[in-house]
C-alpha positions in Angstrom: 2.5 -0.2 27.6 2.9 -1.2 23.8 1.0 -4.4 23.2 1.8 -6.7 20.5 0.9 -10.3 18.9 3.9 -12.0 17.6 3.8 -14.7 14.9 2.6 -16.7 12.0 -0.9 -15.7 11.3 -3.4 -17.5 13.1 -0.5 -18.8 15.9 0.0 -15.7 17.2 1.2 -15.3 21.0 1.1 -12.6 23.1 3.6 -9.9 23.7 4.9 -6.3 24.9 7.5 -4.0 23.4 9.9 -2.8 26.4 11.3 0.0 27.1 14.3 -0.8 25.0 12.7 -2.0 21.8 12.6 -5.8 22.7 9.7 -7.8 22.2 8.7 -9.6 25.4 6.5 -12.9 25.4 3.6 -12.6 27.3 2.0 -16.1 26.8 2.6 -17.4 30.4 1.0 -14.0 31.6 -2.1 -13.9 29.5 -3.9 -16.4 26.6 -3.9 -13.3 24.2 -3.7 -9.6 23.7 -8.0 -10.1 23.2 -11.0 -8.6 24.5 -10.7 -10.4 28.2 -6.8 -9.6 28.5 -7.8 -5.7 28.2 -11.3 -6.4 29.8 -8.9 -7.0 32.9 -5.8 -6.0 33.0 -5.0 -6.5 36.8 -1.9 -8.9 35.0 -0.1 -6.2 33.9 0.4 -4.5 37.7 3.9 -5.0 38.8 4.6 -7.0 35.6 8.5 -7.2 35.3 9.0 -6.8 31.8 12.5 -7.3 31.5 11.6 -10.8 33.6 10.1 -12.4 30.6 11.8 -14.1 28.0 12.5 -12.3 24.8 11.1 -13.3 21.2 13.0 -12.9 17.5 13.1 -9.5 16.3 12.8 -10.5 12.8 9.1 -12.8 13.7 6.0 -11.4 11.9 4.5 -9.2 13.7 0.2 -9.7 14.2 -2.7 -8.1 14.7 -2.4 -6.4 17.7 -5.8 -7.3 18.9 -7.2 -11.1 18.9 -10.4 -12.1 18.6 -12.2 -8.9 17.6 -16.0 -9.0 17.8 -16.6 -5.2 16.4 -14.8 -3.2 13.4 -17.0 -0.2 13.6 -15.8 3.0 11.2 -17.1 6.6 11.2 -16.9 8.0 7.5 -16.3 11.9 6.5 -15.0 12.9 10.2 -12.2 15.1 9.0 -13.9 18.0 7.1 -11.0 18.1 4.8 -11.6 14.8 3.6 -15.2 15.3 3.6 -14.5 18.1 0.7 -11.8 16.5 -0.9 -14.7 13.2 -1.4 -17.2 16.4 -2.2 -19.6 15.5 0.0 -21.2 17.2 3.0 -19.7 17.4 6.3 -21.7 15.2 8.5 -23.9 16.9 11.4 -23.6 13.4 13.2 -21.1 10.7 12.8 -21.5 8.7 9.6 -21.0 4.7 10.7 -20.4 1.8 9.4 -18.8 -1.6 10.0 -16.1 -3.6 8.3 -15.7 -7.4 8.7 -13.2 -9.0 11.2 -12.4 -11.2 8.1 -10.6 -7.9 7.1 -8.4 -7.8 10.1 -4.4 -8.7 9.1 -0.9 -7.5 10.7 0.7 -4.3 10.0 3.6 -5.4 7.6 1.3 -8.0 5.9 0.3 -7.9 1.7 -2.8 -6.5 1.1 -4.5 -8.0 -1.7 -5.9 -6.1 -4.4 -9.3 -8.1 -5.4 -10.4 -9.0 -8.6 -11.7 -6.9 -11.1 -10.6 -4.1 -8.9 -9.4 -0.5 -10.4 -10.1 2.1 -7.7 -8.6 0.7 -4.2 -8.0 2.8 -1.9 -5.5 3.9 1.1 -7.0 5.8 4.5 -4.4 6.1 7.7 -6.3 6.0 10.8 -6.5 6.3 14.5 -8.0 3.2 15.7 -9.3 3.1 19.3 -9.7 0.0 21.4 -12.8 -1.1 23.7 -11.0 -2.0 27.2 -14.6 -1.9 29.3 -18.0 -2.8 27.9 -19.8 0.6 26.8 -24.0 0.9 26.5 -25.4 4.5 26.8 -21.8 6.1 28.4 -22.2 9.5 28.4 -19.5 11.8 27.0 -17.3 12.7 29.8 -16.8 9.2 31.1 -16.2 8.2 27.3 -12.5 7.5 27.8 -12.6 5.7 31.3 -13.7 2.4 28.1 -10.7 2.5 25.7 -8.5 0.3 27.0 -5.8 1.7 24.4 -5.2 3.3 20.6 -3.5 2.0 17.2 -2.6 2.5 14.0 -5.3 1.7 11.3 -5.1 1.7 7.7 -9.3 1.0 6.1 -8.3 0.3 2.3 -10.9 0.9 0.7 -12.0 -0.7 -2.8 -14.3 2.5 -4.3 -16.2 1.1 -7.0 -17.2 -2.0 -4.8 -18.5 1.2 -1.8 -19.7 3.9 -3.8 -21.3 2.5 -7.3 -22.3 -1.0 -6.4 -25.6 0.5 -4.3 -26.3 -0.5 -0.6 -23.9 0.3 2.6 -20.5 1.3 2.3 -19.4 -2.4 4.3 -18.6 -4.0 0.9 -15.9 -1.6 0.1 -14.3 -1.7 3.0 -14.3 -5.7 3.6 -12.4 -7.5 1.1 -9.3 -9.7 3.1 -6.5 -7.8 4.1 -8.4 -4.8 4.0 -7.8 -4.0 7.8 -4.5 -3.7 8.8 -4.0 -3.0 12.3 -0.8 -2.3 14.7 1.8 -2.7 14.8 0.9 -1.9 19.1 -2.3 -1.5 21.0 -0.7 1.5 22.8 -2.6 2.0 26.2 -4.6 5.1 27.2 -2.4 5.7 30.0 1.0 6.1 27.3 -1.1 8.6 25.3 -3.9 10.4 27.4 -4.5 12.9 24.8 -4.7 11.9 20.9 -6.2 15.2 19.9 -2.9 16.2 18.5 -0.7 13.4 17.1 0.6 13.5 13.5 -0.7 11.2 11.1 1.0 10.1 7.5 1.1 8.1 4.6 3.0 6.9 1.8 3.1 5.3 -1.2 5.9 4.0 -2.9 7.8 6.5 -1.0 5.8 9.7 -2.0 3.8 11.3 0.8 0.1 11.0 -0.2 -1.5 11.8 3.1 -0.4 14.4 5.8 -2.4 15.4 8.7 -3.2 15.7 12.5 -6.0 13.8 14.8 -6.5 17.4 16.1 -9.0 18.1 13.2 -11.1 15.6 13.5 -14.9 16.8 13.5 -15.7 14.4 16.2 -13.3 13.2 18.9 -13.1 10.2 20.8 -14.9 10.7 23.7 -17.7 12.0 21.0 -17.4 9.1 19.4 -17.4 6.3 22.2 -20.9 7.9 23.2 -22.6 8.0 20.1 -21.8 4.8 19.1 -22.7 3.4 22.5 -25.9 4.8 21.9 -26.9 2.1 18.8 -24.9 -0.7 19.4 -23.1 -2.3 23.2 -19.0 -1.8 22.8 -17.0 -4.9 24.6 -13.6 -5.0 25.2 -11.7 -5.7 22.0 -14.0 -3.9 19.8 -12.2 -1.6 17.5 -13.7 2.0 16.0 -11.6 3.1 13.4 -12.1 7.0 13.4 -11.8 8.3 9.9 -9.2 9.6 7.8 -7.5 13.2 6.9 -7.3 14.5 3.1 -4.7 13.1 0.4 -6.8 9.6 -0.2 -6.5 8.3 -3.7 -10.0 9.3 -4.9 -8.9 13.2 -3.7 -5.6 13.2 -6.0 -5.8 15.1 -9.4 -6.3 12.8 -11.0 -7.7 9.8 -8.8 -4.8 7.7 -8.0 -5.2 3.8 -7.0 -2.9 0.9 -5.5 -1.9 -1.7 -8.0 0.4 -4.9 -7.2 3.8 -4.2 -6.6 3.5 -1.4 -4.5 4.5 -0.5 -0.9 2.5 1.4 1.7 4.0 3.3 4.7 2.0 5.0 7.1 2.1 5.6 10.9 0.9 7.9 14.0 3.0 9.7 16.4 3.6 7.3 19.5 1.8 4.7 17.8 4.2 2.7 15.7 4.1 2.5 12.0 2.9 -0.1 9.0 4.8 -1.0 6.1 2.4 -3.4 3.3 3.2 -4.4 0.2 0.2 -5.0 -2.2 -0.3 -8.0 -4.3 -2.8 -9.1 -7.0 -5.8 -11.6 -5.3 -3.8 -14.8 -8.0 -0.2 -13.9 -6.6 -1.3 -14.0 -3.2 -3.8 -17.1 -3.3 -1.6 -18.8 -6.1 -1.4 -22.8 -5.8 
């Protein structure tokens, strides 16, 4: 099931993609696509899809999770990226969070902050809590994610890497978090080990790559984090990026207003964002 949240920004409703590329309202099924929607999903048995009334194919499409508590990130887990960055590859998974405040849709702008000169693009897949997690040991990992996404954790460097402190203030600014365009469920995609991964800017392919090299999987991943912090349904845990991020070009190459962004995972859907400068976008 591809699940979406159709709408203006903050008014979103619930809905599903069918089978036939139509988005279905879901709002007299379910409150939200949110952490108790997916904490529970005894709605969706026997749900009639083509049943429920069908919404504009033109609306903006949301966030495909509501109400997220958690935006945890593990840095460095592709050991390409990790060398293209030159720094070590990780012997554990390097965490970090980034603020819900982040979260947008996926064909939103993305706003390039003030004062900024080094932001950043990293395609990602993002998996999503479905049962609450503490202390879940590895092969019961999945039997938690209620589904997957697209993910794109822009990235402002200078702000993450040569202000001091944690990554987090990097990786927070508004807009910074783009997720969707579906929360895909586990049962569309048991295995993400192999699915294709890209991005592009202004129609030039900067990043090419495959969840398959990955240093730690999901399942590796659910567990470890599990260990520090509980996981509850909605929670997101964006899970790194492969090579061909700005910072790794020759030379360093950074988004500046006026661009456009395309980037997407096999079975997962695909974002198109156009960046804008922090006056255009908060102008009058």
């Amino acid at each position: 099931m591809k699940l979406m949240r159709i709408g203006e920004a903050g008014r979103e409703r619930p809905a599903l993609l069918d089978e036939n590329g139509i988005r279905r309202d879901l709002s007299g099924v379910v409150d939200d696509i949110d952490g108790a929607a997916l904490a529970d999903m005894s709605w969706a048995e026997g749900l009639d899809a083509a049943s429920l009334p069908a919404l504009a194919a033109d609306a903006r499409i949301g966030p495909c999770v509501g109400n997220v508590g958690k935006f945890v990130c593990v840095g460095l887990n592709y050991a390409d990226h990790a060398r293209e960055a030159g720094l070590p590859i990780p012997g554990e998974p390097i965490l970090f969070m980034k603020a819900t405040s982040a979260i947008c849709g996926p064909e939103d702008e993305v706003i390039i902050p003030p004062g900024s000169e080094r932001t950043d693009w990293e395609v990602e897949l993002g998996v999503v809590i479905g049962r609450p997690a503490r202390r879940v040991p590895r092969e019961e990992a999945l039997a938690h994610v209620a589904g997957y996404c697209v993910v794109n954790d822009i990235s402002e460097r200078a702000f993450q890497l040569d202000m001091g402190g944690q990554w987090v203030k990097g990786k927070s600014h508004d807009s910074f978090g783009p997720i969707g365009p579906w929360l895909v469920t586990r049962d569309e995609i048991p295995d993400v080990s192999g699915l294709r991964m890209w991005l592009e800017v202004d129609g030039r392919r900067r990043q090419d790559g495959s969840t398959g090299t990955m240093i730690f999987d999901v399942a590796t991943l659910v567990s470890y984090i599990s260990r520090f912090m509980s996981l509850l349904p909605g929670d997101i845990i964006a899970t790194g990026t492969p090579p061909g991020v700005g910072m790794g070009q020759t030379p360093p190459t950074y988004l500046r207003p006026g661009q456009t962004m395309r980037l997407g995972i096999e079975g997962l859907g695909e974002q198109r964002l156009r960046t804008v400068a922090w006056a255009e976008r908060w102008r009058g």
